[in-house]
C-alpha positions as protocol buffer text, in pm:
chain_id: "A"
residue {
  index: 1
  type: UNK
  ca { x: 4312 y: -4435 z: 282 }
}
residue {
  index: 2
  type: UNK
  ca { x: 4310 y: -4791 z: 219 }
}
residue {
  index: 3
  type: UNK
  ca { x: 4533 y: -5062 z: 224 }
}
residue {
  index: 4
  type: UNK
  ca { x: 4446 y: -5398 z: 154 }
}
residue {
  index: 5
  type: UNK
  ca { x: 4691 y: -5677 z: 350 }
}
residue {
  index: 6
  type: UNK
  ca { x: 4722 y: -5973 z: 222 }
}
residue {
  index: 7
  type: UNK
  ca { x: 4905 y: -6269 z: 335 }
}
residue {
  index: 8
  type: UNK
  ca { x: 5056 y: -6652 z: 293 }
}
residue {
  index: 9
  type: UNK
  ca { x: 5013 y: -6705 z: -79 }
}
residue {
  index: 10
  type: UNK
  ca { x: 5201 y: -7006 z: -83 }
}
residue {
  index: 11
  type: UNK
  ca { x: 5257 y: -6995 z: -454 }
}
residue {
  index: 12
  type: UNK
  ca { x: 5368 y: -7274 z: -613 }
}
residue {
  index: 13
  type: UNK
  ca { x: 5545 y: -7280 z: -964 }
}
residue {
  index: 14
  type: UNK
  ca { x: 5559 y: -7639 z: -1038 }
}
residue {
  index: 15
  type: UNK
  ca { x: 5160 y: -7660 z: -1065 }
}
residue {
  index: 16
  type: UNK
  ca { x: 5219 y: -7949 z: -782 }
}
residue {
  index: 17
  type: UNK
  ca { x: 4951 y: -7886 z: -500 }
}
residue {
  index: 18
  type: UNK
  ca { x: 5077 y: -7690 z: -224 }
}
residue {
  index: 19
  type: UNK
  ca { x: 5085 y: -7954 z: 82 }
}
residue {
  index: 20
  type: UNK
  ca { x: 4967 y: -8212 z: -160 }
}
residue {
  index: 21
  type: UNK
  ca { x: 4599 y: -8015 z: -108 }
}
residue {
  index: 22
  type: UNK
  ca { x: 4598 y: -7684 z: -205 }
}
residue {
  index: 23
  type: UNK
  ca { x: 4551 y: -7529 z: -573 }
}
residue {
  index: 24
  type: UNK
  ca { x: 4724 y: -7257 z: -498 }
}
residue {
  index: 25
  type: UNK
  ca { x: 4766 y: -7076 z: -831 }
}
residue {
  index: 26
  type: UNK
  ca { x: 4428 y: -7107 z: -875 }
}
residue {
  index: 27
  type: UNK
  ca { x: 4385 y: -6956 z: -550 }
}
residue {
  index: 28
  type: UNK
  ca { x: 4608 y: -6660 z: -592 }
}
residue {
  index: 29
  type: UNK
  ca { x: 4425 y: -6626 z: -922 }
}
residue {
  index: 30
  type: UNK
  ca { x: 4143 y: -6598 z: -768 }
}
residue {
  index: 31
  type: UNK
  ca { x: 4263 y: -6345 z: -538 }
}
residue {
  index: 32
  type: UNK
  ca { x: 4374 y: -6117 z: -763 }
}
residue {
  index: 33
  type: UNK
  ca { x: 4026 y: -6188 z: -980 }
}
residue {
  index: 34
  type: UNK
  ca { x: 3836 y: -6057 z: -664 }
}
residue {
  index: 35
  type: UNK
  ca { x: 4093 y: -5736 z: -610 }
}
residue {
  index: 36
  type: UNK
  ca { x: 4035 y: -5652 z: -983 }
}
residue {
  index: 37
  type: UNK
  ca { x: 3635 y: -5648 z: -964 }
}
residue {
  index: 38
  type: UNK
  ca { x: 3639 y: -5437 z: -655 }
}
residue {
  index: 39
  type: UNK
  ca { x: 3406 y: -5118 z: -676 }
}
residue {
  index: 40
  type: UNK
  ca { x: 3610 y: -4937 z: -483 }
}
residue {
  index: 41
  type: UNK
  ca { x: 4022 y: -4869 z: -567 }
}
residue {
  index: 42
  type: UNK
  ca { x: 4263 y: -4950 z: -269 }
}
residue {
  index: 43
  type: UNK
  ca { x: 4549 y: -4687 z: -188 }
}
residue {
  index: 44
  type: UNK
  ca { x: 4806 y: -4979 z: -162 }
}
residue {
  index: 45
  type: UNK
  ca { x: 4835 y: -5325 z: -126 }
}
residue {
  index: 46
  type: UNK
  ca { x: 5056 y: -5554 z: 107 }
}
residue {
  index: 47
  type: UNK
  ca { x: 5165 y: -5880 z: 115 }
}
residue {
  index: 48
  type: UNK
  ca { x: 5324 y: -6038 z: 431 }
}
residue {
  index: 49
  type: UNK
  ca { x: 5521 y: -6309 z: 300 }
}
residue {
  index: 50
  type: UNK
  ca { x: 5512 y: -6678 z: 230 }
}
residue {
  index: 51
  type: UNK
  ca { x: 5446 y: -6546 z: -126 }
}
residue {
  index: 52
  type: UNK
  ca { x: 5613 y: -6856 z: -287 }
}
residue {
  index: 53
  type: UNK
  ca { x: 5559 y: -7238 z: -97 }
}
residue {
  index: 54
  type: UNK
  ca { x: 5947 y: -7317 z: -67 }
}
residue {
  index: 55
  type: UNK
  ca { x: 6112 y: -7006 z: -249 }
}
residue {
  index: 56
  type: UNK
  ca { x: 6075 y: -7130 z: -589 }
}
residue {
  index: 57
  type: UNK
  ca { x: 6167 y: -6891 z: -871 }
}
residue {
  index: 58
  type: UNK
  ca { x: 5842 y: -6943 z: -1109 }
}
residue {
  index: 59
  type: UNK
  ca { x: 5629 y: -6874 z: -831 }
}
residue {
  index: 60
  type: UNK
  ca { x: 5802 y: -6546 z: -803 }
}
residue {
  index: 61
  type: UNK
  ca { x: 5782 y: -6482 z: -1161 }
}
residue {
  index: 62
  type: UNK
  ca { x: 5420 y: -6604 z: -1152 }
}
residue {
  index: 63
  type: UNK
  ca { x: 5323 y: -6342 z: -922 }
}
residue {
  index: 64
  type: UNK
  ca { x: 5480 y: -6077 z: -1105 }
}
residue {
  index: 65
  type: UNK
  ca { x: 5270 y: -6121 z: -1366 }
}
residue {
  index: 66
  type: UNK
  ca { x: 4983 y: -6110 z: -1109 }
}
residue {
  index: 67
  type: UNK
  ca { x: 5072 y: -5801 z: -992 }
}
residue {
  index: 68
  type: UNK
  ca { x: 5217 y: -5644 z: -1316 }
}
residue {
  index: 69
  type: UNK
  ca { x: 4850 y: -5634 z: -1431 }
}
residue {
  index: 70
  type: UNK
  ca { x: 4745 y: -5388 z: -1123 }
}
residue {
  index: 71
  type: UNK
  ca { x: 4724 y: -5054 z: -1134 }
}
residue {
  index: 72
  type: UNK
  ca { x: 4784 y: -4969 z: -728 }
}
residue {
  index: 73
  type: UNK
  ca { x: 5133 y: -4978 z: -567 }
}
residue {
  index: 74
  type: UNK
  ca { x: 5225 y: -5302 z: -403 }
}
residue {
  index: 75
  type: UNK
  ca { x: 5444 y: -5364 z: -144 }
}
residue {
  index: 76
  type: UNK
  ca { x: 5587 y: -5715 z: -10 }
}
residue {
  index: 77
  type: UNK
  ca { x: 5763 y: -5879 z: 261 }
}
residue {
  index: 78
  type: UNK
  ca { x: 5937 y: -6250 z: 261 }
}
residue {
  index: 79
  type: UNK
  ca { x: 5864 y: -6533 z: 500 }
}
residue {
  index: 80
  type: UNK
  ca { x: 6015 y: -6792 z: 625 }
}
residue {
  index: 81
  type: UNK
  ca { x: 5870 y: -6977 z: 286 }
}
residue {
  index: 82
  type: UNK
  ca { x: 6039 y: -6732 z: 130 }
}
residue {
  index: 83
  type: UNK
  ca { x: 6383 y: -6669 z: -32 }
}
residue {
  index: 84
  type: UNK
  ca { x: 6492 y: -6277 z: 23 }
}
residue {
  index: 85
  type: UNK
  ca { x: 6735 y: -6324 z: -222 }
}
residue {
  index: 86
  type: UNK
  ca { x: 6482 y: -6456 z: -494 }
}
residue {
  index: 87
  type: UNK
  ca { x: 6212 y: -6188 z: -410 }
}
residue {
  index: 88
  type: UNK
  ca { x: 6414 y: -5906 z: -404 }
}
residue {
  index: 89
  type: UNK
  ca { x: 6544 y: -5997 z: -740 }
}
residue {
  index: 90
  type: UNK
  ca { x: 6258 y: -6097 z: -920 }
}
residue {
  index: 91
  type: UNK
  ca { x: 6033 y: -5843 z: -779 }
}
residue {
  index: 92
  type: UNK
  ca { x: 6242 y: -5546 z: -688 }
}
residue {
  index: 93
  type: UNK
  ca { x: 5998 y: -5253 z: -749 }
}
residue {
  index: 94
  type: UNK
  ca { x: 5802 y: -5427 z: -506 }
}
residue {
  index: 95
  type: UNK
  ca { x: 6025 y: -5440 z: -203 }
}
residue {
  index: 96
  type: UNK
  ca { x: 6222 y: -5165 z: -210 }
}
residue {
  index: 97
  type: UNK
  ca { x: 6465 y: -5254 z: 39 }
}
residue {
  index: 98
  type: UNK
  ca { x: 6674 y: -5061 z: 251 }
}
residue {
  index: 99
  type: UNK
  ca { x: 7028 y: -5107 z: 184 }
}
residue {
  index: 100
  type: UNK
  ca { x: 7110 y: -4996 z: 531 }
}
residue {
  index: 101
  type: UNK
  ca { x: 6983 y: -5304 z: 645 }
}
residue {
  index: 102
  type: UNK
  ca { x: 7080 y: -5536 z: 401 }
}
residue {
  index: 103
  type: UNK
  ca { x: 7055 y: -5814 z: 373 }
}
residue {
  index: 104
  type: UNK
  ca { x: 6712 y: -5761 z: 566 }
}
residue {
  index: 105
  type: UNK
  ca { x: 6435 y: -5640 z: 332 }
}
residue {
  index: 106
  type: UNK
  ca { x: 6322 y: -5341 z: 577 }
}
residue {
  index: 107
  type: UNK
  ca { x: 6199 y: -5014 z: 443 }
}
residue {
  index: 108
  type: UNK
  ca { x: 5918 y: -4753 z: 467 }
}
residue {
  index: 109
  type: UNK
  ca { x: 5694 y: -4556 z: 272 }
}
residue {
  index: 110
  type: UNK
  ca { x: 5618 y: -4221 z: 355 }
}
residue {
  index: 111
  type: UNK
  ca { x: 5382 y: -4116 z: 74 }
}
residue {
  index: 112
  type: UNK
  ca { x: 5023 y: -4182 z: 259 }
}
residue {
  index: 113
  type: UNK
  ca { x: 4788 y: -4065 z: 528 }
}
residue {
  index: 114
  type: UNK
  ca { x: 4943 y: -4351 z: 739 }
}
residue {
  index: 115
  type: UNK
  ca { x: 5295 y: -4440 z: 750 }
}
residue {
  index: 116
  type: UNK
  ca { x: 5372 y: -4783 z: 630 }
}
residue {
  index: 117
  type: UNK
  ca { x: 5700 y: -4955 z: 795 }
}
residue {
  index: 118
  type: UNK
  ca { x: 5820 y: -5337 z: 670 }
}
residue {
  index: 119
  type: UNK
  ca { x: 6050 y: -5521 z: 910 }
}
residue {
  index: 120
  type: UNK
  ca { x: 6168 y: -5809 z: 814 }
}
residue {
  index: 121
  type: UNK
  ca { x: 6281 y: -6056 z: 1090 }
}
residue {
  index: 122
  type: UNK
  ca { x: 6318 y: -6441 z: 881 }
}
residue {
  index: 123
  type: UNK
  ca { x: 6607 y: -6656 z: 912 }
}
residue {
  index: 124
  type: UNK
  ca { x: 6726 y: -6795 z: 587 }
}
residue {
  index: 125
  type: UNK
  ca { x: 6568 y: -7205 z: 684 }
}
residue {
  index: 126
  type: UNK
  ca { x: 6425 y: -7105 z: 1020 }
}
residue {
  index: 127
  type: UNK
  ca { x: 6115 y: -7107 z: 1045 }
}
residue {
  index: 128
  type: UNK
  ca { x: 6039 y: -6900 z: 1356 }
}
residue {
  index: 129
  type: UNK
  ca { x: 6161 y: -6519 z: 1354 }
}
residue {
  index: 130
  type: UNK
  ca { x: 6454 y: -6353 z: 1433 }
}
residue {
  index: 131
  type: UNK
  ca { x: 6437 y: -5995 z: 1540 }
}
residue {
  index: 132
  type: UNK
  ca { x: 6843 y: -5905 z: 1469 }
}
residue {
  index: 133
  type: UNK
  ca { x: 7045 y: -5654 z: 1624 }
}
residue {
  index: 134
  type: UNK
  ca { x: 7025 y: -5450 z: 1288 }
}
residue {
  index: 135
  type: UNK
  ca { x: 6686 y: -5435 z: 1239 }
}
residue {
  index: 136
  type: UNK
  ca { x: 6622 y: -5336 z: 1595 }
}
residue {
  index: 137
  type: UNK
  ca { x: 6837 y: -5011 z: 1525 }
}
residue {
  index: 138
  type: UNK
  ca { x: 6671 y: -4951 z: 1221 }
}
residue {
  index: 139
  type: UNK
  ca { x: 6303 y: -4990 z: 1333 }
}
residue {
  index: 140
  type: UNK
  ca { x: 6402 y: -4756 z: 1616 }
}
residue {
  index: 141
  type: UNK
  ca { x: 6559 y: -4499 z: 1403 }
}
residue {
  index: 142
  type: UNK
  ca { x: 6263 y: -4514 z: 1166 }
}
residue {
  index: 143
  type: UNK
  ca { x: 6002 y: -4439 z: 1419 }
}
residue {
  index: 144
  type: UNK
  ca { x: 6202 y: -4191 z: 1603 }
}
residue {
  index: 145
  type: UNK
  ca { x: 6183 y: -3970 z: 1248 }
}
residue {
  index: 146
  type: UNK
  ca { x: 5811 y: -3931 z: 1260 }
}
residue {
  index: 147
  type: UNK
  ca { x: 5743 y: -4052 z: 1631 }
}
residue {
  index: 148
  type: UNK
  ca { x: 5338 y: -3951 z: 1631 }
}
residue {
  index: 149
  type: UNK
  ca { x: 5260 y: -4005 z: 1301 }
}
residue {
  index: 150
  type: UNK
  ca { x: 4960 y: -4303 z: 1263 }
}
residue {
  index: 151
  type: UNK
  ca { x: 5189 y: -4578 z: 1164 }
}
residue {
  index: 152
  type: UNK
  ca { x: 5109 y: -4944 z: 1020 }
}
residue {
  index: 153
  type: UNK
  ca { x: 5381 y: -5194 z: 1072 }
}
residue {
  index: 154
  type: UNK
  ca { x: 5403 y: -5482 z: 888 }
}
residue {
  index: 155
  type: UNK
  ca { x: 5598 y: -5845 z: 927 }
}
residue {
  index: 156
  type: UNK
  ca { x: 5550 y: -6176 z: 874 }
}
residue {
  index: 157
  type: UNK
  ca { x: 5603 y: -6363 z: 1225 }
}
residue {
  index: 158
  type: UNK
  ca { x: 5339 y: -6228 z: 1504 }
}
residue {
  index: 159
  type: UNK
  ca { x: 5531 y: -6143 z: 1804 }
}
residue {
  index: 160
  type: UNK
  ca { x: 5229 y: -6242 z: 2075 }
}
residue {
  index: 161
  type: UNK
  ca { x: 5107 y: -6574 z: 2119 }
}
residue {
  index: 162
  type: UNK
  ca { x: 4818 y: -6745 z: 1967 }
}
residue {
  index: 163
  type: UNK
  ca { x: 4725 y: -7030 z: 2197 }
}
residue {
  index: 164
  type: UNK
  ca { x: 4808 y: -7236 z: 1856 }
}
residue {
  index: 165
  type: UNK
  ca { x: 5113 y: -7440 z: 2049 }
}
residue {
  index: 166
  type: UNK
  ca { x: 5260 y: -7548 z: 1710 }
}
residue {
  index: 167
  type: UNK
  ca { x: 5275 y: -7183 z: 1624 }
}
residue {
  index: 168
  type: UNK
  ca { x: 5417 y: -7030 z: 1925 }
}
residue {
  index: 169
  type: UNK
  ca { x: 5744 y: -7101 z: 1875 }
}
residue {
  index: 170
  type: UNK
  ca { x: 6015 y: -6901 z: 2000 }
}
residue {
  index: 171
  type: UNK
  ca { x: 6048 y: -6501 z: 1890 }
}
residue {
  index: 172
  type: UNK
  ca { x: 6426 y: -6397 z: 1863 }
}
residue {
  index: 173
  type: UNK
  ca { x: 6465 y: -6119 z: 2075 }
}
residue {
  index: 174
  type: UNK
  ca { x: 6056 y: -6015 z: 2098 }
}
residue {
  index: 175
  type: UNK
  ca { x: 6146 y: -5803 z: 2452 }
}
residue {
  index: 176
  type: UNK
  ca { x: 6348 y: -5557 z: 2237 }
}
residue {
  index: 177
  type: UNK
  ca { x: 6119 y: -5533 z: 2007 }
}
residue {
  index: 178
  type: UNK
  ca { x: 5828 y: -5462 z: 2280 }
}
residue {
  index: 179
  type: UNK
  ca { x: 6044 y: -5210 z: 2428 }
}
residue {
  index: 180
  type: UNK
  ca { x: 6068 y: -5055 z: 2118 }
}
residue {
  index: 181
  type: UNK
  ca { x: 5743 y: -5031 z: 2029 }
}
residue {
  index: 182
  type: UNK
  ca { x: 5602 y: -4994 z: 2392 }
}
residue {
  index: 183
  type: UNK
  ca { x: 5691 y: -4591 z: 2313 }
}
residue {
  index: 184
  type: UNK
  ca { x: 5446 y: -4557 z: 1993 }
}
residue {
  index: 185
  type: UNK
  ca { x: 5049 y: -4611 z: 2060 }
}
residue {
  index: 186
  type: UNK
  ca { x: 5009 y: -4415 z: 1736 }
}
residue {
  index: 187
  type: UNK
  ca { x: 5151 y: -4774 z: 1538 }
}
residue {
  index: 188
  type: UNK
  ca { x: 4936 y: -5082 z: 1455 }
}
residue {
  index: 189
  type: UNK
  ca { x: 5119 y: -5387 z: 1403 }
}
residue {
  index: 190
  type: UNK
  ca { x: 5015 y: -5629 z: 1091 }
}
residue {
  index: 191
  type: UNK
  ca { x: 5127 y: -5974 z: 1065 }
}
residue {
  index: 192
  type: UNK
  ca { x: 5089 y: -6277 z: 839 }
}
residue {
  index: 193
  type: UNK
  ca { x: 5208 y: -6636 z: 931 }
}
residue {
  index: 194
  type: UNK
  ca { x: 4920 y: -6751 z: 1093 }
}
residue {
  index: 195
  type: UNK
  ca { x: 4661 y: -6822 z: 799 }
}
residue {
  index: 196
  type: UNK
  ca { x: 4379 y: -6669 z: 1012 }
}
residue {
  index: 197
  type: UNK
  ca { x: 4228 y: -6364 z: 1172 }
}
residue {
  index: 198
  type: UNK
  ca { x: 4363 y: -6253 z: 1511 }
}
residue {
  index: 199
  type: UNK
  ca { x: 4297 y: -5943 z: 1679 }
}
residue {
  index: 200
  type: UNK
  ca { x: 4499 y: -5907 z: 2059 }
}
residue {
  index: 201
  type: UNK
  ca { x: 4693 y: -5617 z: 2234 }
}
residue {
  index: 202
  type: UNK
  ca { x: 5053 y: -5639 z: 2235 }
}
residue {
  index: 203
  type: UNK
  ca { x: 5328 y: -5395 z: 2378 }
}
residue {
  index: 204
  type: UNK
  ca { x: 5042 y: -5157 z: 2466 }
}
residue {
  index: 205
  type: UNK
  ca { x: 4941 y: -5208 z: 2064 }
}
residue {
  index: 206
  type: UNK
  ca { x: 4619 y: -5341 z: 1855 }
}
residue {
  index: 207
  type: UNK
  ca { x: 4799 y: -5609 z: 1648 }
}
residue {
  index: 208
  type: UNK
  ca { x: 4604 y: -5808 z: 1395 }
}
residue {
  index: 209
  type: UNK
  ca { x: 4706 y: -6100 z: 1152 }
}
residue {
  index: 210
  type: UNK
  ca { x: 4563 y: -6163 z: 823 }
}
residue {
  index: 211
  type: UNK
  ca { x: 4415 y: -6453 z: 680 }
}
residue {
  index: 212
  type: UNK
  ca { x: 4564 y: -6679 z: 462 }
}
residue {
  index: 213
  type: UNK
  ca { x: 4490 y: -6659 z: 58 }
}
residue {
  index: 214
  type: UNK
  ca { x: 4554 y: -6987 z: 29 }
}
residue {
  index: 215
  type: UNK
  ca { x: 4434 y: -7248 z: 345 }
}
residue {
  index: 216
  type: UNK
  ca { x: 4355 y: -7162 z: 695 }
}
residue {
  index: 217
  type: UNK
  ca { x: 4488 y: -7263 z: 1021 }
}
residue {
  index: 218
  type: UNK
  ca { x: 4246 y: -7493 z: 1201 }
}
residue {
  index: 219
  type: UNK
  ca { x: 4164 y: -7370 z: 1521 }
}
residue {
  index: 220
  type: UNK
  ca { x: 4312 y: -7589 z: 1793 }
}
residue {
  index: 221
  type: UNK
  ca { x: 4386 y: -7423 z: 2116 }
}
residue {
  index: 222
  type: UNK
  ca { x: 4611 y: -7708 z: 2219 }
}
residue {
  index: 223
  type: UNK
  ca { x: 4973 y: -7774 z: 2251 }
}
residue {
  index: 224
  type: UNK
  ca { x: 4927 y: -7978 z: 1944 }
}
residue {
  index: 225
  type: UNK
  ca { x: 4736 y: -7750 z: 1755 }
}
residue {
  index: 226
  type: UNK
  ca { x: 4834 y: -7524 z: 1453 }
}
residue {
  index: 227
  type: UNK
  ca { x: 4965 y: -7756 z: 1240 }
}
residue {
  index: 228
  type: UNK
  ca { x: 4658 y: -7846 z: 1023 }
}
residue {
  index: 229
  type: UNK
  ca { x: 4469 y: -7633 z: 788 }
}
residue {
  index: 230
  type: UNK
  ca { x: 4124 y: -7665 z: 666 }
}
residue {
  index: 231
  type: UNK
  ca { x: 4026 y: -7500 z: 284 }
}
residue {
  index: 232
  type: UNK
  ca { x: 3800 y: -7252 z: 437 }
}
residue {
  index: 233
  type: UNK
  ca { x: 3704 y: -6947 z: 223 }
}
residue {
  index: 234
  type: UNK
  ca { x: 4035 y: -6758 z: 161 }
}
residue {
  index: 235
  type: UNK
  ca { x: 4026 y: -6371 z: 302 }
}
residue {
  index: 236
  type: UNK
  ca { x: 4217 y: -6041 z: 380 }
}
residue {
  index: 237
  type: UNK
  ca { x: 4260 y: -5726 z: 597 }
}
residue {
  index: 238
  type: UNK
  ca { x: 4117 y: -5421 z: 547 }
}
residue {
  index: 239
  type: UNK
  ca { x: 4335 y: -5138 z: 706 }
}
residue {
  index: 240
  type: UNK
  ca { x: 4129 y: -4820 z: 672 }
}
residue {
  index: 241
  type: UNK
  ca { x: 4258 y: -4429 z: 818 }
}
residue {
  index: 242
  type: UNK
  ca { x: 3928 y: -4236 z: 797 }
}
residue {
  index: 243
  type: UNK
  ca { x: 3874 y: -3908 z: 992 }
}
residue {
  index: 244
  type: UNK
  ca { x: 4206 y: -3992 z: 1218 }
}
residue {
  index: 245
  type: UNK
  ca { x: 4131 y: -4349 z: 1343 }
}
residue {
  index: 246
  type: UNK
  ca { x: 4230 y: -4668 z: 1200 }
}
residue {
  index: 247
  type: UNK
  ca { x: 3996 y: -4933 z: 1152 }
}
residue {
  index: 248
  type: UNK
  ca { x: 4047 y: -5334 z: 1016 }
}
residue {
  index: 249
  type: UNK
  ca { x: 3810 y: -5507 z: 843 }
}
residue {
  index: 250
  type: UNK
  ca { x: 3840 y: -5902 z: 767 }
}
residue {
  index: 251
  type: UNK
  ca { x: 3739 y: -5949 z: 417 }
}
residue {
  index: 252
  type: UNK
  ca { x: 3641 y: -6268 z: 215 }
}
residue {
  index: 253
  type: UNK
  ca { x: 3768 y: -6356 z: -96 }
}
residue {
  index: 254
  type: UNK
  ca { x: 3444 y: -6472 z: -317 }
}
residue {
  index: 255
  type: UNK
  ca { x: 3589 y: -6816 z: -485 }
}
residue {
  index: 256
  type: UNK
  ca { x: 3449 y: -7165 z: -346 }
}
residue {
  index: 257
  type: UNK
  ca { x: 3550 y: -7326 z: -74 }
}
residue {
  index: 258
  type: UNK
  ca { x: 3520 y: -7729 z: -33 }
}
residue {
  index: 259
  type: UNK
  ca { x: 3626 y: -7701 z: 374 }
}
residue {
  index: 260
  type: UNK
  ca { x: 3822 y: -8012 z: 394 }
}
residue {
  index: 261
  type: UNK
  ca { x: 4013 y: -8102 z: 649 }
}
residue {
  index: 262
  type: UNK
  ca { x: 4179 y: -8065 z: 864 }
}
residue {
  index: 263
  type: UNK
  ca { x: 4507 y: -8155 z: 664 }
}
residue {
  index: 264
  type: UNK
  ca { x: 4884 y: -8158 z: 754 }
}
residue {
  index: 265
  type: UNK
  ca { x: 5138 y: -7917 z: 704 }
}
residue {
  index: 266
  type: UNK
  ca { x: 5386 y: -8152 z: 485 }
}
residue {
  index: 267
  type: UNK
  ca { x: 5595 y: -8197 z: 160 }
}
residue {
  index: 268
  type: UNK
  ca { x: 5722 y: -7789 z: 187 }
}
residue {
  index: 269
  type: UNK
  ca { x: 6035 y: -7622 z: 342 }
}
residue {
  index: 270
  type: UNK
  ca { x: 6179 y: -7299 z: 473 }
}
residue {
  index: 271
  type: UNK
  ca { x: 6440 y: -7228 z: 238 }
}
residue {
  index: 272
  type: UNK
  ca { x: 6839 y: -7139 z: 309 }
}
């Protein structure tokens, strides 16, 4: 099993560049060039929000045409880029949300060697997470139906701190969430947000993020750091369940890279 996890598209649908520096259709275009010419076929794919740059419809209808041209099953979560409401929407076959939770876009798929569970803990214009009262039930009810099985969990917002001080901003409620997942060493947890590669134990868990598609977090281990980016080669997470253990790969996506920077976060928004 497979599953490629991909992460902070930042789609824009206005062909404006994404914090007046990055091409980002081109980028995602890109992307999903690389995915096609693959030798190999993944099981699934993921996507762990910040699809579209400020919630923009066209982006979300740019995508779908992206992924309307694959022939593996896609799953997505929003971030705090994101609007629910939009995504869920435009591209409801590819976040099947459930309406126990609603208006979260939570759900799980059962159909693979590894269980695959989506929380989703944004705040409609925050952008930091919030792990509600709702979801908590949910997530615990979800694991508690298959409490050993190997288990991938995905969400945008990392729970653990980077050492990016920009970036570790406050996590709604993060203790009930490490209590909750404090009882399952079978699940890894998979995050986006942070537009590069970490790898760090949290709640007695391996927890990764992925790299961005579009731009990459400079790495400043500062107070001050994490809010510049630098157009390093875009890249991915490979999650692959072979002979009962888990292993992640970080992939590269093959497109040039110009490696400018490092350049500000500005002129985007986290939508309400």
């Amino acid at each position: 099993m497979k599953i490629i996890h991909l992460s902070d598209l930042h789609l824009r649908g206005d062909d404006r560049l994404s914090f007046r520096v990055a091409d980002t259709p081109r980028l995602v275009e890109a992307c999903f060039a690389h995915l096609a010419g693959l030798s190999w076929s993944p099981s699934a794919i993921v996507i762990t929000g910040d699809l579209a740059d400020s919630g923009d419809e066209n982006a979300y209808r740019r995508l779908s045409d992206h992924l309307g041209r694959l022939s593996v099953p896609v799953f997505l979560l929003p971030g705090n880029h994101d609007r629910r409401d939009r995504l869920r929407s435009i591209l409801p076959d590819y976040c099947p949300a459930d309406p126990a939770v609603a208006p979260f876009s939570c759900y799980v798929v059962d159909n693979f060697a590894m269980r695959l569970v989506f929380v989703d803990a944004t705040r409609p214009g925050s952008h930091s997470a919030h792990f509600e009262e709702p979801v908590a039930r949910w997530l615990e009810q979800t694991l508690a139906k298959a409490p050993t099985a190997p288990t991938l969990l995905f969400t945008h917002h990392p729970p653990f701190l980077s050492g990016f001080g920009v970036m570790d901003e406050p996590y709604e409620n993060k203790d009930r969430l490490a209590a909750i997942l404090s009882d399952y060493p079978n699940v890894r947890l998979c995050c986006g947000h942070m537009h590069r590669p970490i790898v760090t134990q949290w709640a007695g868990l391996v927890s990764v993020t992925a790299p961005s598609v579009s731009m990459q977090i400079e790495v400043d281990l500062t107070p001050d750091g994490g809010d510049c980016f630098r157009m390093e080669t875009p890249g991915y997470l490979l999650h692959h369940f072979h002979q009962g253990a888990c292993n992640t790969h970080v992939c590269q996506i093959f497109t040039p890279a110009s490696f400018s920077g490092p350049h500000p976060f500005v002129d985007s928004v986290n939508p309400k």
